[in-house]
Every structure is written in structure tokens, then in C-alpha cells.
C-alpha positions as CSV (number, residue, x, y, z in Angstrom):
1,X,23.6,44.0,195.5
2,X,23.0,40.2,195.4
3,X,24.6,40.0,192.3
4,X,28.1,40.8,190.6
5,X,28.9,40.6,187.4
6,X,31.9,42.2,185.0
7,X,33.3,41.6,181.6
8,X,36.6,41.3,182.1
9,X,39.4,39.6,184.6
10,X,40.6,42.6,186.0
11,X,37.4,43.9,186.7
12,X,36.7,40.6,188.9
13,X,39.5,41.3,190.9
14,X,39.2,44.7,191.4
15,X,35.8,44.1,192.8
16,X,37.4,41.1,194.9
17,X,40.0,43.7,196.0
18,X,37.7,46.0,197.3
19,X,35.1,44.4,199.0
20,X,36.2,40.3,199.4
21,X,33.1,39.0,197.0
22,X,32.9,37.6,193.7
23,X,32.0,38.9,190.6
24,X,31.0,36.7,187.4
25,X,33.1,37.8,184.4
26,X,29.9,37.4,180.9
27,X,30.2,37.9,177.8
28,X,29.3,41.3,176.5
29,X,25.8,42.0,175.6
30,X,26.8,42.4,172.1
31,X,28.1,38.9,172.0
32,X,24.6,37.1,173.3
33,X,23.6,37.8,169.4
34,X,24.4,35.5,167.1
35,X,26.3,36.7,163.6
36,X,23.2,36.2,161.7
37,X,21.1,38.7,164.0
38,X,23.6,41.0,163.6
39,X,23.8,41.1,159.9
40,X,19.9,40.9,159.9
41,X,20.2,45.1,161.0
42,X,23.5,45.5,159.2
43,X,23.1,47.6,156.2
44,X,26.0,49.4,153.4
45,X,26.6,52.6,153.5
46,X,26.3,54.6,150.2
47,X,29.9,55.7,151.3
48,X,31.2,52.1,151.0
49,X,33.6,51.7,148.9
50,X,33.1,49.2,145.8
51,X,37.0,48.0,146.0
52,X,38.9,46.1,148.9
53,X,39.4,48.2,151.5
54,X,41.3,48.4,155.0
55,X,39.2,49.8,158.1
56,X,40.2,51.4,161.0
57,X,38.4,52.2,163.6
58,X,39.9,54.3,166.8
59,X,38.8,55.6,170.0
60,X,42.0,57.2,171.1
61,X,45.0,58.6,169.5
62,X,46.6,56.9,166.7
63,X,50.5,57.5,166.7
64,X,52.1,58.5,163.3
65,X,54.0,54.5,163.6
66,X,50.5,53.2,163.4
67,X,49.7,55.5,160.8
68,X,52.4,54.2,158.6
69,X,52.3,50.4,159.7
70,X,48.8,51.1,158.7
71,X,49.6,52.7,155.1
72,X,52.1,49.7,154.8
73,X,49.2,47.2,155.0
74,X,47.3,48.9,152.3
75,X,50.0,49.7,150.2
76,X,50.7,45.9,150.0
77,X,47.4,44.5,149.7
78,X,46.4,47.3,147.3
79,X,43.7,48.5,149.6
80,X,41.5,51.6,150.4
81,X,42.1,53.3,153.4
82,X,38.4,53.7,155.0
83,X,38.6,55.6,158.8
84,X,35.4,55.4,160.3
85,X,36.0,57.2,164.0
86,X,38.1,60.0,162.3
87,X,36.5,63.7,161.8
88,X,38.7,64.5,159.0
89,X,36.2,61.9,157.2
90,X,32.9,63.0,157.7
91,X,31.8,60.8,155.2
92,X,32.6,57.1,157.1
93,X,32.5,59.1,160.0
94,X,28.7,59.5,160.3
95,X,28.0,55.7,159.7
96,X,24.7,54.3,162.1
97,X,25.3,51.1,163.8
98,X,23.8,49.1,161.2
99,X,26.6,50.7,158.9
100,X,29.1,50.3,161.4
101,X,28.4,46.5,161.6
102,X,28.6,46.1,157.4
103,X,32.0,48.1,156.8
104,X,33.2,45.8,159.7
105,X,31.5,42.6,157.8
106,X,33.2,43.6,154.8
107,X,36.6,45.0,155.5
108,X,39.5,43.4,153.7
109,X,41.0,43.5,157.6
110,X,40.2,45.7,159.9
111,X,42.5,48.0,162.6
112,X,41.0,48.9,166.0
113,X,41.6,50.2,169.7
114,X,38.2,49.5,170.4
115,X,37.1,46.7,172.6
116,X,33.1,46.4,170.5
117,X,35.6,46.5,167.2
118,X,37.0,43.5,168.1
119,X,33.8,41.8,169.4
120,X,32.2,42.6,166.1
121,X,35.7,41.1,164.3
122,X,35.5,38.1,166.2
123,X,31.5,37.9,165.6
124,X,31.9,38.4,161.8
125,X,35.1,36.6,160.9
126,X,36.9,39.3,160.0
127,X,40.6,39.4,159.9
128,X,41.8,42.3,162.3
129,X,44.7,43.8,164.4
130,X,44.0,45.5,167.8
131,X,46.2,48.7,168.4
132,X,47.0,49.7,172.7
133,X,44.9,52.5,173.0
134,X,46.4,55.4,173.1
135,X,45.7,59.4,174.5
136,X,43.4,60.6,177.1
137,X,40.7,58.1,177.1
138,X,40.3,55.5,179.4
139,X,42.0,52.4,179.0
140,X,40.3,49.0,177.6
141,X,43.3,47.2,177.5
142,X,42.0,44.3,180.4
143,X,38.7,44.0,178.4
144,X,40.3,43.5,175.6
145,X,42.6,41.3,176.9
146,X,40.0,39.1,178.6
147,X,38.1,38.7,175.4
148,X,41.0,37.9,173.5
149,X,42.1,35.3,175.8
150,X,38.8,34.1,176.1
151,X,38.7,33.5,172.1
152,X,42.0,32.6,171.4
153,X,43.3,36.0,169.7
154,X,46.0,37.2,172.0
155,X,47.8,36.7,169.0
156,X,46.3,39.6,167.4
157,X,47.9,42.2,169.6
158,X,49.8,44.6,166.8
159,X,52.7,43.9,168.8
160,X,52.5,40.4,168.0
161,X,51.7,40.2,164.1
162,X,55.1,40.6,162.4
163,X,54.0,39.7,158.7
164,X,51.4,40.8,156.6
165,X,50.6,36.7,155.7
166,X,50.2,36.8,159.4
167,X,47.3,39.3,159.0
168,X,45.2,37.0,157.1
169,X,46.0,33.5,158.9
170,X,43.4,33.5,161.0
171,X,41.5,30.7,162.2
172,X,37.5,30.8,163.5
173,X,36.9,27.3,163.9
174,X,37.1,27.5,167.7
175,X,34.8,30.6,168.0
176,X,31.9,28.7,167.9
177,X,31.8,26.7,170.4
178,X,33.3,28.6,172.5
179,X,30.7,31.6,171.9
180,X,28.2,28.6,172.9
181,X,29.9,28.1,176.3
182,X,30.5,31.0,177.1
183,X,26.7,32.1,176.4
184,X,25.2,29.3,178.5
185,X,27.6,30.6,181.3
186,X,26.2,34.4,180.7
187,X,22.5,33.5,180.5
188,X,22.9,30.9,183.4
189,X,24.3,34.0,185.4
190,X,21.3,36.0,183.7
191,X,18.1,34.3,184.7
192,X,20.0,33.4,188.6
193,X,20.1,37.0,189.0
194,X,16.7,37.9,187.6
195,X,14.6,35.7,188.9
């Protein structure tokens, strides 16, 4: 293979590790769409609630403290619960990716494990908290922690936010131009390898 590329740090190294070449760390493929294409296919679910809600959205376990730290958030902002990865709600649960994109566009704030959750938070401006994965699927942690680094949100580690004004004091101005760079760097890397 001529050409190596990864999303995240560790990933880089890893490959580096192995076998003493280089590997370009790009932006995921979601992020090489712009916020506008993506709510061009997003659409609302008849499910959606019509009052301010809370969404979660997890891949692994979620550990009764998060389940209560959750309920606390809610409780205080007066919010709807709305879980769209769990079975229990079938309802939310069977949301298409055009769905998936709106609740995530609307959410009052929105809870994750998932690495494309917090793409699609940082793509649509929407406050949000990323929860360590937890249980028997594989890890995203480096991933996430690349992209957070990369954008700026490292503060948005659960562990981190200690307040629920914290939740909401957010800032996006820097997203933009740093979605720009980054990009350039991942299309550069894109038509090098292609050609």
C-alpha cells in the first residue's frame, strides 16, 4: 500500500509501531460535508418530541451513575428524556439516518459514547457531553479523543463538566475554520492517493 491514512493519533502510531511508516491522520468522511448538506437529508421523525428534550445516544453500556447524572440534567432543564440507541424504546430507536441527524440538530443537549455522535454535535452546533464507553464493545476513546483535541472539546469529557451552566457554554466560533483546514489537509491526502 502506497498510501496510509487513519483518523485518529493512536491509530498513526500504532501503524508507525508496527511497520516504521507513516500514516496521515483525516478527517472522517462524515466531516468532508458541510452542516448545510447534512441538514439537506436530515428529516423529523413523527416520534420527535414537540418539547425540549435531552438525547442520548449510546453504543455501549450506560452505568446507572450516568443514568442518574443524566436524569439530573433533565430534571433541571425540564427536559424529555429521548434514547435513540436503546431497545426498550422502539420508537426513537428505529430512527433512519436522516432522523438520526434531526433529533441530533434539535436536541436541547445531547449525551453520547459514540465517536459519529459527537462528529454530528460538533457539525450541528449542538451542546453535548461524551460519556467513556463502556461494556463489551470496542473502544473509541483515541478517536474520540483525537477529534476532540482536534476541535477544541476536550473539555466535554463528562468527567470534566461539573455544572449544568457548563453544559450550555459552549463556543463554535473556532469550528469553522478549523473544519476548513483540516478538509484541505484530508482532500490534499485524497486526490495524492488517488491519482
Amino acid at each position: 500500500m502506497n498510501y496510509l491514512s487513519v483518523r485518529e493519533e493512536q491509530g498513526a502510531k500504532i501503524i508507525k509501531d508496527i511497520t516504521s511508516r507513516n500514516a496521515q491522520v483525516v478527517l472522517d468522511p462524515t466531516m468532508l460535508l458541510t452542516r448545510e448538506n447534512w441538514r439537506e437529508i436530515s428529516k423529523a421523525s413523527n416520534e420527535k418530541p414537540k418539547i425540549p428534550y435531552l438525547l442520548t445516544y449510546f453504543l455501549g453500556n450506560v452505568p446507572q451513575d450516568t443514568l442518574t447524572r443524566i436524569e439530573e440534567i433533565a430534571n433541571e432543564r425540564k427536559l424529555k428524556i429521548v434514547n435513540l440507541a436503546s431497545l426498550k424504546d422502539t420508537k426513537y430507536y428505529s430512527a433512519d439516518p436522516g432522523e438520526f441527524i434531526d433529533f441530533i440538530d434539535s436536541a436541547d443537549v445531547f449525551c453520547t459514547d459514540s465517536f459519529h455522535g459527537v462528529v454530528f454535535s460538533i457539525l450541528l452546533e449542538t451542546p453535548f457531553i461524551v460519556f467513556e464507553r463502556q461494556g463489551k464493545l470496542p473502544s473509541m476513546n483515541s478517536r474520540i479523543e483525537t477529534l476532540l483535541s482536534k476541535f477544541k472539546f476536550s473539555s466535554r469529557v463528562a468527567k470534566n463538566i461539573t455544572s449544568i451552566n457548563q453544559i450550555y457554554n459552549i463556543d463554535y466560533s473556532h469550528v469553522d475554520e478549523i473544519l476548513s483546514s483540516e478538509r484541505d489537509k484530508s482532500y490534499t491526502y485524497l486526490k495524492e492517493s488517488l491519482k
